[in-house]
FIDO-383620 format. One record per residue: residue number from 1; residue in one letter; chain; x, y, z of N, C-alpha, C in turn. Coordinates in Angstrom, 1 decimal. Atoms other than C-alpha are relative to their C-alpha. Layout:
% FIDO-383620
nr  rest  kette  n.X  n.Y  n.Z  ca.X  ca.Y  ca.Z  c.X  c.Y  c.Z
NUM  a  A  X  Y  Z  X  Y  Z  X  Y  Z
...
% end
This chain:
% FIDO-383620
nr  rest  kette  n.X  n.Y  n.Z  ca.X  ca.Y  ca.Z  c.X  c.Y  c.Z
1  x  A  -0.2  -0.1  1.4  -15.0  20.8  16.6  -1.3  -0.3  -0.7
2  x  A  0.7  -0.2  1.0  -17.5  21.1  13.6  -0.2  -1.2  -0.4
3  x  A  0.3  1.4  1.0  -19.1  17.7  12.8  0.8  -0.1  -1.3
4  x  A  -0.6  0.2  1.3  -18.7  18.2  9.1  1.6  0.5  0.1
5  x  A  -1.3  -0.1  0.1  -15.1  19.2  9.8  0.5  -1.2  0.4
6  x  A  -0.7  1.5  -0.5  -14.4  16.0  11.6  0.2  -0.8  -0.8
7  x  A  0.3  0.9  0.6  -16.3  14.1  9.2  1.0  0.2  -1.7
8  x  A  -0.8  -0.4  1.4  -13.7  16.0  6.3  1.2  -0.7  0.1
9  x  A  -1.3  1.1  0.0  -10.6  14.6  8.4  -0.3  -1.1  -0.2
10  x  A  0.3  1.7  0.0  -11.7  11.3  8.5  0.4  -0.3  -1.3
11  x  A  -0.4  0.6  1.3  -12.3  11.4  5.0  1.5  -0.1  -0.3
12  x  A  -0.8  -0.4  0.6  -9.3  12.8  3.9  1.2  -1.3  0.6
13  x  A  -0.9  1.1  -0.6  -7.4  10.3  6.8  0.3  -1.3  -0.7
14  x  A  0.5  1.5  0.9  -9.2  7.4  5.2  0.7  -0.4  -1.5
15  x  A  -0.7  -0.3  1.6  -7.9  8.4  1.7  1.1  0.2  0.1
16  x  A  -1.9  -0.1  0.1  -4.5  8.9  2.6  0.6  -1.4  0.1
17  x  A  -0.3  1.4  -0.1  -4.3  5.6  4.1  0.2  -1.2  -1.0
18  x  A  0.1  0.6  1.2  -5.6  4.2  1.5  0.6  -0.3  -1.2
19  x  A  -1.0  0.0  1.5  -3.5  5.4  -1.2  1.7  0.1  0.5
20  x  A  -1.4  0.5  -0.3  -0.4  4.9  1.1  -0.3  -2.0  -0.2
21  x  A  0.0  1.9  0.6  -1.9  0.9  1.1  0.4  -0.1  -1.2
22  x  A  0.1  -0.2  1.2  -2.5  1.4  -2.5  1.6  -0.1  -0.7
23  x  A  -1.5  -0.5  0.7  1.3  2.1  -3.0  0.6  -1.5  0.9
24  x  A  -0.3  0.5  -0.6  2.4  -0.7  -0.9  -0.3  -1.3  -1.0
25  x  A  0.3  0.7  1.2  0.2  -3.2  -3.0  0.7  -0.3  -1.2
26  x  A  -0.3  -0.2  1.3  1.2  -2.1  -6.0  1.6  -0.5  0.3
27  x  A  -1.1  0.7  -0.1  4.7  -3.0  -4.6  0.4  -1.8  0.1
28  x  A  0.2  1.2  -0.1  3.8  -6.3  -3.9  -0.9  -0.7  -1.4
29  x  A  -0.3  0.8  1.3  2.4  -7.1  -7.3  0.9  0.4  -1.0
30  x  A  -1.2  -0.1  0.5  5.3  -5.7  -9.1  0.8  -1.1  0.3
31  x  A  -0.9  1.1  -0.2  7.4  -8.4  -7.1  -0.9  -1.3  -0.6
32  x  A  0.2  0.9  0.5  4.8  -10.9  -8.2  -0.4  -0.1  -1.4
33  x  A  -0.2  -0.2  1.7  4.7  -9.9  -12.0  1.3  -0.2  -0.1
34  x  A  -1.5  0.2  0.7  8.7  -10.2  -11.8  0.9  -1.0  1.1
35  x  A  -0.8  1.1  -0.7  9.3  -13.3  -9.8  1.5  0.2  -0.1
36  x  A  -1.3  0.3  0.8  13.0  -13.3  -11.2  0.8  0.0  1.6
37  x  A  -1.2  0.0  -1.4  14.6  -13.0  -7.2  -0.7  -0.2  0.8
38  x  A  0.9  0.7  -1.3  12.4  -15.2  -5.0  0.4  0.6  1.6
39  x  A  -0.6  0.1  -1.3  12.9  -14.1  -1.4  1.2  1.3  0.2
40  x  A  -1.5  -1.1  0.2  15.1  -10.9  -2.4  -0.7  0.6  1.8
41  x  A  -0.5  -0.6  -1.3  16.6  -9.8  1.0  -0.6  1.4  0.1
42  x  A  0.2  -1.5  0.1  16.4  -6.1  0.1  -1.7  0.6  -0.5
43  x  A  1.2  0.1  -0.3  12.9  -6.4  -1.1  -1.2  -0.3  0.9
44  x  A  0.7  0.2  -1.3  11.4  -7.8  1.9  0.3  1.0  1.1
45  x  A  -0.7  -1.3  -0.9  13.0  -5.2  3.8  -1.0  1.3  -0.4
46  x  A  0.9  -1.2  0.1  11.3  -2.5  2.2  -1.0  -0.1  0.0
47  x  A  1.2  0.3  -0.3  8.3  -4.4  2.4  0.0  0.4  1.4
48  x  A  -0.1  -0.4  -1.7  8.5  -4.3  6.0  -0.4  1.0  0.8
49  x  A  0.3  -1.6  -0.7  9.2  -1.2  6.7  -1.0  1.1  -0.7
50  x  A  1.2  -0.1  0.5  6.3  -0.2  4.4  -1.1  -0.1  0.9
51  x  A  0.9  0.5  -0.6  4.0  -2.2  6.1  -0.5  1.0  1.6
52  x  A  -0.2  -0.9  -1.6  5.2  -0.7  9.9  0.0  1.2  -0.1
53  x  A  0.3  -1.0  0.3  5.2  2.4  8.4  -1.6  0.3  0.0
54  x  A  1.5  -0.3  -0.1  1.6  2.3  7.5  -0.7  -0.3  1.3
55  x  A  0.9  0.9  -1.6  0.8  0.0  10.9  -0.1  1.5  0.7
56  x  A  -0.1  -1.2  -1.2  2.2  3.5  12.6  -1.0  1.1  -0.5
57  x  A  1.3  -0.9  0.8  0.0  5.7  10.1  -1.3  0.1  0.6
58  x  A  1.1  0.3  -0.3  -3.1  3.7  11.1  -0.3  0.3  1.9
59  x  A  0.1  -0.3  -1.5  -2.3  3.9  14.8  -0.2  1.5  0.6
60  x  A  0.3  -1.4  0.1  -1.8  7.6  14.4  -1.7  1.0  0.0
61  x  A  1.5  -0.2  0.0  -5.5  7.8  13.2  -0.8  -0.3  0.6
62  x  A  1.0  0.8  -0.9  -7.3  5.7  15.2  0.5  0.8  1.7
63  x  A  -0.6  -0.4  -1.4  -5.5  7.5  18.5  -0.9  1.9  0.1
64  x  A  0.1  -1.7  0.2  -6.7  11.3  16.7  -1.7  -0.5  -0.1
65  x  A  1.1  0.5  -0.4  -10.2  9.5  16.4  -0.9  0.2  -1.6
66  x  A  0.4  -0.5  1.1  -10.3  9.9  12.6  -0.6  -1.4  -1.1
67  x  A  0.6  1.5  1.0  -10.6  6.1  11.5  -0.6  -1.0  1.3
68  x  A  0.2  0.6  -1.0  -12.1  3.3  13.6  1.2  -1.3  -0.2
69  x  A  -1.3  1.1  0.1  -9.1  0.5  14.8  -0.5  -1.3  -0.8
70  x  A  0.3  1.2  1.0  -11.3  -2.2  12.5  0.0  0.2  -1.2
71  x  A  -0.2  -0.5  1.5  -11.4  0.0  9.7  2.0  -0.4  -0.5
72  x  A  -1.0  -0.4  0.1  -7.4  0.4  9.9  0.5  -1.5  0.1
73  x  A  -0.2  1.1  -0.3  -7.1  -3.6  10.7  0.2  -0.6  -0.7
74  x  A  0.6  0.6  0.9  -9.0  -4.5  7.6  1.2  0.6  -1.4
75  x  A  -0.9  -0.5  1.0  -6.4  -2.3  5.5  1.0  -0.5  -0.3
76  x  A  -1.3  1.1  -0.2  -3.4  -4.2  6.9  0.0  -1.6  -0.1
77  x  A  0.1  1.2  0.1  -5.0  -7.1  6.7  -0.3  -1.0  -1.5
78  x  A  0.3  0.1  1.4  -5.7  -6.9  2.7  1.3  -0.4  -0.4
79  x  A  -1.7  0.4  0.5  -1.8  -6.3  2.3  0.4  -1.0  0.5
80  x  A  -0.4  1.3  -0.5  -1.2  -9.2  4.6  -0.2  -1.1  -0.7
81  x  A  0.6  1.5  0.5  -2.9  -11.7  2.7  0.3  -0.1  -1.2
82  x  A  -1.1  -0.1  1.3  -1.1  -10.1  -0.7  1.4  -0.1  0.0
83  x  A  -1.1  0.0  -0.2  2.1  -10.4  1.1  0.4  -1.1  -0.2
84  x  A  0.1  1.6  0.6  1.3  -14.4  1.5  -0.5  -0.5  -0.7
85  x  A  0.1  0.6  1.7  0.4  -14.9  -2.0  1.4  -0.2  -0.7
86  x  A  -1.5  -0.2  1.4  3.8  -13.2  -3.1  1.0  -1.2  1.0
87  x  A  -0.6  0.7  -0.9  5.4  -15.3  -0.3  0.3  -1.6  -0.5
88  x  A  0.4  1.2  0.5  3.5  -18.7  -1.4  1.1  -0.2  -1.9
89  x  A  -0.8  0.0  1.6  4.6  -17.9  -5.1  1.3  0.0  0.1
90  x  A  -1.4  -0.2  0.2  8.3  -17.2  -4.3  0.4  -1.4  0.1
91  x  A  -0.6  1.3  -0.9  8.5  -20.7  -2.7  -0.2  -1.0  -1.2
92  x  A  0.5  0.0  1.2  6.8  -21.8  -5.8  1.3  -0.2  -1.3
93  x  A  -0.8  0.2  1.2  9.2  -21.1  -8.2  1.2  -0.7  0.6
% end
């Protein structure tokens, strides 16, 4: 394969990932702009499978050789640490 074609999936990998994190986040300050249901059942839930969703994304790429497994680590590990913010805050109120 064509260097610069490689180097186009990557990108585009990288950016997808990204703006599936992106959407994930954004779910997770939504719940902590609207505290109002600490610990909602059904919330966490689709946190979850969000998350494992993306974890399977990342593993996808890193297996096709389009991201490196630290790049993909560091992505899950941003939402993780926004997950136990909204987590700390629920307990909080």
């Amino acid at each position: 394969m064509d260097i610069e074609v490689q180097e186009t999936y990557q990108e585009k990998a990288i950016m997808q990932l990204q703006a599936d994190a992106d959407k994930i986040a954004q779910l997770i300050k939504v719940q902590m702009d609207h505290l109002t249901m600490p610990q909602c059942p059904l919330y966490e839930e689709v946190l979850d499978t969000q998350m494992y969703g993306l974890s399977r994304e990342i593993d996808f790429a890193v297996k096709l050789g389009l991201i490196e497994r630290e790049r993909g680590k560091n992505i899950l590990s941003v939402l993780e640490k926004e997950m136990n913010i909204l987590h700390e805050l629920s307990i909080k109120k």
